[in-house]
TORKOL-4160 file (C-alpha; in steps of 0.2 Angstrom, whole numbers, padded with zeros to 4 digits, m for minus):
295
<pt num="1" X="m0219" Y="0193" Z="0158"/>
<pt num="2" X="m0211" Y="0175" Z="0152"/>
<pt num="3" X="m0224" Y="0163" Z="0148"/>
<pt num="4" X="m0218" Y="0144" Z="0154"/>
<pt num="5" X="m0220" Y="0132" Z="0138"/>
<pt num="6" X="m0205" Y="0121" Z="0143"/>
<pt num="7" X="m0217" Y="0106" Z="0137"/>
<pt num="8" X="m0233" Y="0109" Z="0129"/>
<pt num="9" X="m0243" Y="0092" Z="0127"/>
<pt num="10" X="m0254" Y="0088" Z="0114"/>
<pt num="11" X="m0271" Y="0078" Z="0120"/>
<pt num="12" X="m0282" Y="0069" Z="0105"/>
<pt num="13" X="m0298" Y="0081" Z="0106"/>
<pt num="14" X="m0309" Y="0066" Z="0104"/>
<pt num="15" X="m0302" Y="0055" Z="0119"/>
<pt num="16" X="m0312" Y="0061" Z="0135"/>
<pt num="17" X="m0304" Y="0049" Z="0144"/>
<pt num="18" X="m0285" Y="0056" Z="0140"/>
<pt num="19" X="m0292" Y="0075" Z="0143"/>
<pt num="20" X="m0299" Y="0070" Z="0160"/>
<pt num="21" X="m0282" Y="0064" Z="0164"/>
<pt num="22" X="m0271" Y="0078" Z="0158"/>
<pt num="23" X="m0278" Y="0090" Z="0171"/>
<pt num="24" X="m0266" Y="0082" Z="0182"/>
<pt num="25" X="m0251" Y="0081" Z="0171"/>
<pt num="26" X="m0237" Y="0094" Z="0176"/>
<pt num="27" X="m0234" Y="0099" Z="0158"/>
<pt num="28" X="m0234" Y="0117" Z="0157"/>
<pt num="29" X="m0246" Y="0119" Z="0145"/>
<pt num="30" X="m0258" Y="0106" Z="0134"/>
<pt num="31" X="m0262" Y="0105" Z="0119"/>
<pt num="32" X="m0279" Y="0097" Z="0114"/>
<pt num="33" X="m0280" Y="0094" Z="0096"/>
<pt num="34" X="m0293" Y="0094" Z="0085"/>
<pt num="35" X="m0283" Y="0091" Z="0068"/>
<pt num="36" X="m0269" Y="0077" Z="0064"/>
<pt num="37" X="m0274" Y="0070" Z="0081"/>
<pt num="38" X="m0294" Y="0068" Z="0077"/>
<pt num="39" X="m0302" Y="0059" Z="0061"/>
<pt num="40" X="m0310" Y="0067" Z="0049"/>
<pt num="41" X="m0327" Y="0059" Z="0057"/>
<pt num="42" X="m0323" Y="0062" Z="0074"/>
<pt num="43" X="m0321" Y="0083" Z="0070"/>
<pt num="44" X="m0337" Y="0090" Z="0077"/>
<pt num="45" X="m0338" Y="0076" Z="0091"/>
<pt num="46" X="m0320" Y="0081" Z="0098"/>
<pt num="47" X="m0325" Y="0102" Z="0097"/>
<pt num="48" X="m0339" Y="0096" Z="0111"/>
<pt num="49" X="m0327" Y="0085" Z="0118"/>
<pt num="50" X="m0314" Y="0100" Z="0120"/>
<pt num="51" X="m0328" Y="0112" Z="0126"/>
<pt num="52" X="m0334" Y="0098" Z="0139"/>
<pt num="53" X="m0315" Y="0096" Z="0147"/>
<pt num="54" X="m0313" Y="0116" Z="0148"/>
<pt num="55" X="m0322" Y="0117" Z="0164"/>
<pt num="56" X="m0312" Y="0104" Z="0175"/>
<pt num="57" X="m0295" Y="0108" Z="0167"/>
<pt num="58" X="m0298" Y="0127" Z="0169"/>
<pt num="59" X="m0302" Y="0121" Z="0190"/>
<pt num="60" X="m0286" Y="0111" Z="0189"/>
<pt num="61" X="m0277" Y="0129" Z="0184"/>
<pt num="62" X="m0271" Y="0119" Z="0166"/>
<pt num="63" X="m0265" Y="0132" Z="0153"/>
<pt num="64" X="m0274" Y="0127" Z="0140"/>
<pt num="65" X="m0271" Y="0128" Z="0120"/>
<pt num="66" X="m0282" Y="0119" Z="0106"/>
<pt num="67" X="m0275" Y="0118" Z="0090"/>
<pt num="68" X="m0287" Y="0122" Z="0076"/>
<pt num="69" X="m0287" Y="0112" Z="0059"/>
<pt num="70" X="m0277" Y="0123" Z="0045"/>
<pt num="71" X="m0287" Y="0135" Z="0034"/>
<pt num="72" X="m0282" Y="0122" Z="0020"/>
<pt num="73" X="m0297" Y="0113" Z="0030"/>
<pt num="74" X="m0310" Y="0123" Z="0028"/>
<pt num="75" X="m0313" Y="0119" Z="0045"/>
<pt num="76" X="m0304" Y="0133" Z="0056"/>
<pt num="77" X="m0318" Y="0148" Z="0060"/>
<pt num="78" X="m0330" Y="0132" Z="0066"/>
<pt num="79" X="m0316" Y="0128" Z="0078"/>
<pt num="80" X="m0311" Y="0141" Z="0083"/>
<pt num="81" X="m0330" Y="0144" Z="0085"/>
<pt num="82" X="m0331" Y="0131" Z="0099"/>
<pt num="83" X="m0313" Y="0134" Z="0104"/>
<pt num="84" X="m0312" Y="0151" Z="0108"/>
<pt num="85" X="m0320" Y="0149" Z="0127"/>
<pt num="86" X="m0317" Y="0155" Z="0145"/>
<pt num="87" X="m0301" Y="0144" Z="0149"/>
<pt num="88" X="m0293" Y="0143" Z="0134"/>
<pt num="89" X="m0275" Y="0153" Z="0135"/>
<pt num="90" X="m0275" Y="0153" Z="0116"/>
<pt num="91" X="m0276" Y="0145" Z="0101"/>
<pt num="92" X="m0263" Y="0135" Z="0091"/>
<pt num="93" X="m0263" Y="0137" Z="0073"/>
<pt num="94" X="m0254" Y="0122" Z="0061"/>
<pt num="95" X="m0248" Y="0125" Z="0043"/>
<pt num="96" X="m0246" Y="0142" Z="0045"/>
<pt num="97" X="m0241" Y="0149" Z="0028"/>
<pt num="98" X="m0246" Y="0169" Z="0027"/>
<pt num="99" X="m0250" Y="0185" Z="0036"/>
<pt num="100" X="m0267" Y="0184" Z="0028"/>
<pt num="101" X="m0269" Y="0169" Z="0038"/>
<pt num="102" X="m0264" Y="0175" Z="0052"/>
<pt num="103" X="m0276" Y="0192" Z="0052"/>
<pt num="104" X="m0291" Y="0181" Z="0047"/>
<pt num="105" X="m0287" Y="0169" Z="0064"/>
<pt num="106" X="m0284" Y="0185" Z="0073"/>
<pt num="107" X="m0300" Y="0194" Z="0067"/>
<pt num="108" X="m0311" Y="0179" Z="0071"/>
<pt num="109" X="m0305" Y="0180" Z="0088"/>
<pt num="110" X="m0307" Y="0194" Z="0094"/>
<pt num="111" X="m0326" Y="0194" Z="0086"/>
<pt num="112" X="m0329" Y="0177" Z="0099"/>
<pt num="113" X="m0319" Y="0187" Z="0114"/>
<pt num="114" X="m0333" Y="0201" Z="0110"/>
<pt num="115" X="m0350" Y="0191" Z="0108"/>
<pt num="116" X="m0343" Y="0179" Z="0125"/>
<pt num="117" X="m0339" Y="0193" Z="0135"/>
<pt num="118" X="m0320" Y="0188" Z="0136"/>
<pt num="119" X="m0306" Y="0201" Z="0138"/>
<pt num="120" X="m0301" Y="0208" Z="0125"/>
<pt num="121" X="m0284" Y="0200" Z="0118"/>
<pt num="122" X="m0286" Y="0187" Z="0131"/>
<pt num="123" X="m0283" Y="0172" Z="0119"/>
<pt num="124" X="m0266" Y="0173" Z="0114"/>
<pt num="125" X="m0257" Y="0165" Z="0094"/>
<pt num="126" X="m0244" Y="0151" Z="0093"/>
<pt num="127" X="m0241" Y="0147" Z="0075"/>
<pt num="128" X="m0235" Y="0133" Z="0068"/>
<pt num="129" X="m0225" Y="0135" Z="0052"/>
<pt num="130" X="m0224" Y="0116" Z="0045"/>
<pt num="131" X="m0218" Y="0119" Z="0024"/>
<pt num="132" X="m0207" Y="0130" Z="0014"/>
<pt num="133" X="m0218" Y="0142" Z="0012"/>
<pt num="134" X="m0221" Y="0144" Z="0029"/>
<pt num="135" X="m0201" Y="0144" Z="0035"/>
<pt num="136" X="m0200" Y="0156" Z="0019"/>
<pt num="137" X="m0212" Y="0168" Z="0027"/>
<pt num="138" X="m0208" Y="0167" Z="0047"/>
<pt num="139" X="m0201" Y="0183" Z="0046"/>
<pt num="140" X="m0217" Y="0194" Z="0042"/>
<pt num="141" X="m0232" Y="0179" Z="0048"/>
<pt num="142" X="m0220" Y="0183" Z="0066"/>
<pt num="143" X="m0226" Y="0203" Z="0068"/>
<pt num="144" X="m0243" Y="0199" Z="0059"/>
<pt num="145" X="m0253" Y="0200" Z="0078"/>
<pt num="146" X="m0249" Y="0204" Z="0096"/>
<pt num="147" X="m0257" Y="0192" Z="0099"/>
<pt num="148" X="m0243" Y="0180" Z="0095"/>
<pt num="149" X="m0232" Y="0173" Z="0109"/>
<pt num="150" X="m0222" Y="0159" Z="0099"/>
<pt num="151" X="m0217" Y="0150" Z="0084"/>
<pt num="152" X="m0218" Y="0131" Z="0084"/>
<pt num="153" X="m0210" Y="0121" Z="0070"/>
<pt num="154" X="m0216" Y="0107" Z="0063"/>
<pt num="155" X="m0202" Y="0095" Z="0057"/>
<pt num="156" X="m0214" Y="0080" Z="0051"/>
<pt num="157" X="m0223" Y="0091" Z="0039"/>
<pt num="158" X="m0208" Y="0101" Z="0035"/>
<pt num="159" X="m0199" Y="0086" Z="0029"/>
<pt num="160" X="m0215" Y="0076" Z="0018"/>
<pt num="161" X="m0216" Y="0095" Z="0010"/>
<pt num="162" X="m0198" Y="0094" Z="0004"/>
<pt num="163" X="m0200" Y="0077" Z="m0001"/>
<pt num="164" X="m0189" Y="0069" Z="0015"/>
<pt num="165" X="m0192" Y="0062" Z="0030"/>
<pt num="166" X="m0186" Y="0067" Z="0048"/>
<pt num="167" X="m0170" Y="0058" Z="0054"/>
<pt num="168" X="m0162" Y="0054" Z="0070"/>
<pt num="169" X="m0148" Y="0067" Z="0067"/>
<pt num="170" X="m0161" Y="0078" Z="0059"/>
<pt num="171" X="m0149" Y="0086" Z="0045"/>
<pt num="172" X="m0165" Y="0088" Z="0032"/>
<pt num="173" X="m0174" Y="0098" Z="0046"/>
<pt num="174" X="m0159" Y="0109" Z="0053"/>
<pt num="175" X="m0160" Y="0126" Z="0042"/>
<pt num="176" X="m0178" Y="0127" Z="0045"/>
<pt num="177" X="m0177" Y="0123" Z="0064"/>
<pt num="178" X="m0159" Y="0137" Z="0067"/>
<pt num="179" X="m0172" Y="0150" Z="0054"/>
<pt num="180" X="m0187" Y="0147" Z="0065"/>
<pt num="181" X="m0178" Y="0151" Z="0081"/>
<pt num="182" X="m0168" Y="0167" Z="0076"/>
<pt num="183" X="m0186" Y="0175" Z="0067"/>
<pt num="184" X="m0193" Y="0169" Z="0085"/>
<pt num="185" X="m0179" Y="0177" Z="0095"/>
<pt num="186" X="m0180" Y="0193" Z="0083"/>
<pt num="187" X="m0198" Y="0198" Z="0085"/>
<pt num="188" X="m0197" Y="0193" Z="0106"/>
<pt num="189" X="m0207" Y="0177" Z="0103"/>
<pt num="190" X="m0204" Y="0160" Z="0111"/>
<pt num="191" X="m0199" Y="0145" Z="0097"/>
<pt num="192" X="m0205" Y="0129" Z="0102"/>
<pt num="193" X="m0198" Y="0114" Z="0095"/>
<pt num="194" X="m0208" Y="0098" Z="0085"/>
<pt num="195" X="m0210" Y="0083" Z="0094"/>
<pt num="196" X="m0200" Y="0068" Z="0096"/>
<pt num="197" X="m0212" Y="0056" Z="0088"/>
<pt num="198" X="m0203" Y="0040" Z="0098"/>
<pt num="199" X="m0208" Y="0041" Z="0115"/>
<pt num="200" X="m0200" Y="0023" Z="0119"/>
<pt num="201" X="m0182" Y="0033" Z="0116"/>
<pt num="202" X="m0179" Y="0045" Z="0130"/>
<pt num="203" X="m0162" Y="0045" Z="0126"/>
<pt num="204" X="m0166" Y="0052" Z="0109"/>
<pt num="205" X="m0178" Y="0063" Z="0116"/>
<pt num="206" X="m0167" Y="0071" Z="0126"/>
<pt num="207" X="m0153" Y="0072" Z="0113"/>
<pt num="208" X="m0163" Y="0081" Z="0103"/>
<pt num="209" X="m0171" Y="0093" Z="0114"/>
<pt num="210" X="m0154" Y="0100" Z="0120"/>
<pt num="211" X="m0151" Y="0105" Z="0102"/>
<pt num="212" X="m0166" Y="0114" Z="0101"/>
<pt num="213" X="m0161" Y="0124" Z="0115"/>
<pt num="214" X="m0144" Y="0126" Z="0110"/>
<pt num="215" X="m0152" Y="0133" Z="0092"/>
<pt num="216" X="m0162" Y="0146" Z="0106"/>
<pt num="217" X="m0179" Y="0136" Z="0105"/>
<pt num="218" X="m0189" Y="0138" Z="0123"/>
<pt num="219" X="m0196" Y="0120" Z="0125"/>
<pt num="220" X="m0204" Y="0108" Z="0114"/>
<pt num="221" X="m0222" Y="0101" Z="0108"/>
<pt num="222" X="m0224" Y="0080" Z="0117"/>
<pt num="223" X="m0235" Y="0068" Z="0111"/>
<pt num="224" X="m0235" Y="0056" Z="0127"/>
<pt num="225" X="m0233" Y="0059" Z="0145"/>
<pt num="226" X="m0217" Y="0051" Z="0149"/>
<pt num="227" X="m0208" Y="0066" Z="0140"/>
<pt num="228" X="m0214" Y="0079" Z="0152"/>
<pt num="229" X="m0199" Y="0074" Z="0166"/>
<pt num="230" X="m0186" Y="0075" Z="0155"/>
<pt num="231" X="m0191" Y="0092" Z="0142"/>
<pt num="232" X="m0195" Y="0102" Z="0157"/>
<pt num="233" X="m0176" Y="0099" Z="0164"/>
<pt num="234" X="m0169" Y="0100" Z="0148"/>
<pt num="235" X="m0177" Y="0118" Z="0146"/>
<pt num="236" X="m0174" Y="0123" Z="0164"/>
<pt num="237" X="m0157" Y="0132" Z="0170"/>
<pt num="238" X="m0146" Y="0122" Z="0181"/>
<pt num="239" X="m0144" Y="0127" Z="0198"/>
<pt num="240" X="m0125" Y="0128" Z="0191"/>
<pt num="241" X="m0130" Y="0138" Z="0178"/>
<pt num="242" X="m0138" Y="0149" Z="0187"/>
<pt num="243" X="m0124" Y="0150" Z="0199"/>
<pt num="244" X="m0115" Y="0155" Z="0184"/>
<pt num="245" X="m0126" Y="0168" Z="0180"/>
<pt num="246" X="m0124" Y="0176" Z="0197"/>
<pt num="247" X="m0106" Y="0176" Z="0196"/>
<pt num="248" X="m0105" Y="0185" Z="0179"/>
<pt num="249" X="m0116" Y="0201" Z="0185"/>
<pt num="250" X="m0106" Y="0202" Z="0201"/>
<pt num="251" X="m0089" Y="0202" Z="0193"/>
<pt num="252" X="m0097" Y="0214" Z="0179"/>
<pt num="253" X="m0104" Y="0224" Z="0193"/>
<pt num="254" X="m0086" Y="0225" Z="0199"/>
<pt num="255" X="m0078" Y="0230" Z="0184"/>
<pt num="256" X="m0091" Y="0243" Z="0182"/>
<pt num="257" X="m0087" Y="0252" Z="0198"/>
<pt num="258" X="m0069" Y="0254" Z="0193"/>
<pt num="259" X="m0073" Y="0263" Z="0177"/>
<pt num="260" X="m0070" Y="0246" Z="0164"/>
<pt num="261" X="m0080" Y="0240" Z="0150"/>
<pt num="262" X="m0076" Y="0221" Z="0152"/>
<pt num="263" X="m0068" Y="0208" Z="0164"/>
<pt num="264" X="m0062" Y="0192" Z="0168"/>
<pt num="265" X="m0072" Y="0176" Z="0176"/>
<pt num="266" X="m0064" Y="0158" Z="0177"/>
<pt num="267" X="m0050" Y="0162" Z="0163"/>
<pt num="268" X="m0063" Y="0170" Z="0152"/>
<pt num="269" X="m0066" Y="0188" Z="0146"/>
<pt num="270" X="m0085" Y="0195" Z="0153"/>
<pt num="271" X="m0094" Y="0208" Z="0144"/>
<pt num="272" X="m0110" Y="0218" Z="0140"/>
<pt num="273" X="m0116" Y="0203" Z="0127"/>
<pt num="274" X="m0112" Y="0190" Z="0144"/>
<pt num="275" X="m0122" Y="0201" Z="0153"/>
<pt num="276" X="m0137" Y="0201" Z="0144"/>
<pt num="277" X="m0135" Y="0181" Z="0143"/>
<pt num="278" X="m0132" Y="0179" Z="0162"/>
<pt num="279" X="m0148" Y="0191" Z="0165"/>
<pt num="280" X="m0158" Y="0181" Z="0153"/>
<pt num="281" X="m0155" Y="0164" Z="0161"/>
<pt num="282" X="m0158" Y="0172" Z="0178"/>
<pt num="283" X="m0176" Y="0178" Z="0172"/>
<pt num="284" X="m0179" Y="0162" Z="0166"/>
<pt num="285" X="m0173" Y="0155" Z="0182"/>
<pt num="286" X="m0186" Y="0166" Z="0192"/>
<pt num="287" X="m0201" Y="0165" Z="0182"/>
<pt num="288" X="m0198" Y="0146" Z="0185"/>
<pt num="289" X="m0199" Y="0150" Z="0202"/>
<pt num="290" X="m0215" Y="0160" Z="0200"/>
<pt num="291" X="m0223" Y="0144" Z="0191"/>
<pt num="292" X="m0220" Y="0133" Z="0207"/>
<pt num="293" X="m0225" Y="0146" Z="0221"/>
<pt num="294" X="m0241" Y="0146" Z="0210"/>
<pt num="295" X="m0243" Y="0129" Z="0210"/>
């Protein structure tokens, strides 16, 4: 089943004002943070905050992630101890550097799912790999669970760890990004994109999220409202695409039946590989539609 996370929106875990009002955002997921998001003082303060807003959001049929503070921290087993509650869909995971990691966040999981009476497997992994060590390991940390259902990049971290900083072209970030998205695509995970930290440019935003879905990511980490709109048409086939997509199975169909291997459409040679691609967007197309009837 494909998991909507067109726009996942991060919520500052210790503002109980802002995760009252993002049970009405049509984000596809949220995000409430208890790291970069929450001062160190605030930590314990925004875990109660987070458990506090579960309740409504869960009413208000919000997927719901938290993101835990790194194992660098020291911090993550007491969030996760107050994260890991009935209407939480799963947990995200920042600075993701190892497989050890990975099994330890996995391990304390499913102790909490046990002790709380939770299904088993219920809270699902989406780690974010943020340094070069972490880009350097995608490949294994991606099968380290099944409990993991996406890879999200972290372009801000990625770049202070190579000594650079994010650019509006985003050059310094791009093998990182490209890597992330195939280990993503070859292990059947989603990759979701950093965010576009300048919520004032929607242009911008917008550049920059069709990049990340022409390098195959599946939608993209906001940090302010006003980017929900536009990421959730920029990750969304277009009624011409899907048109497309209809077009290319018919005439493979066609070709098919009359014992070939590969066609023509609009001047333009159809095979197996435009099959699978035509399939894929219609999949996507429909699971969109799922999402709405269930709204």
């Amino acid at each position: 089943m494909i998991r909507l996370l067109r726009s996942m929106l991060y919520t500052p875990g210790n503002n109980a004002r802002m995760l009252a009002k993002a049970a009405g955002l049509r984000a596809d997921a949220l995000v409430l943070d208890l790291e970069d998001a929450v001062p160190v003082v605030e930590k314990q303060a925004a875990r109660a905050c987070v458990r506090d807003a579960l309740p409504a959001l869960e009413a208000a049929g919000a997927t719901v992630f938290v993101r835990v503070n790194s194992y660098a921290t020291g911090l993550t087993s007491e969030d996760l101890n107050w994260a890991v509650q009935s209407g939480v869909a799963g947990i995200m995971l920042p600075k993701t550097e190892s497989i050890q990691q990975v099994h330890e966040c996995a391990r304390t999981v499913s102790a909490l799912e046990l002790e709380r009476g939770l299904p088993r497997e219920s809270l699902v992994l989406i780690l974010q790999l943020e340094s070069a060590k972490g880009v350097l390991e995608a490949q294994a940390i991606s099968v380290a669970s099944s409990r993991i259902i996406a890879l999200a990049f972290g372009a801000w971290d990625f770049a202070r760890d190579m000594g650079t900083m994010p650019s509006l072209e985003g050059s310094e970030t791009l093998y990182a990004r490209a890597h992330l998205a195939v280990v993503a695509r070859a292990a059947e995970l989603l990759a979701i994109d950093s965010p576009w930290v300048d919520f004032g440019d929607s242009e911008g935003l917008v550049h920059d999220a069709r990049m990340a879905k022409r390098l195959g990511f599946r939608g993209k980490l906001l940090i302010h409202p006003s980017q929900i709109e536009p990421v959730n048409a920029v990750f969304s086939p277009s009624a011409d695409e899907v048109a497309y997509a209809r077009r290319v199975l018919a005439a493979f169909c066609e070709a098919e039946s009359q014992g070939m291997g590969a066609t023509s459409l609009d001047g333009r040679m159809i095979d197996a590989a435009n099959v699978r691609q035509a399939q894929d967007v219609l999949a996507w197309a429909e699971a969109l539609n799922r999402g709405k009837r269930a709204a």
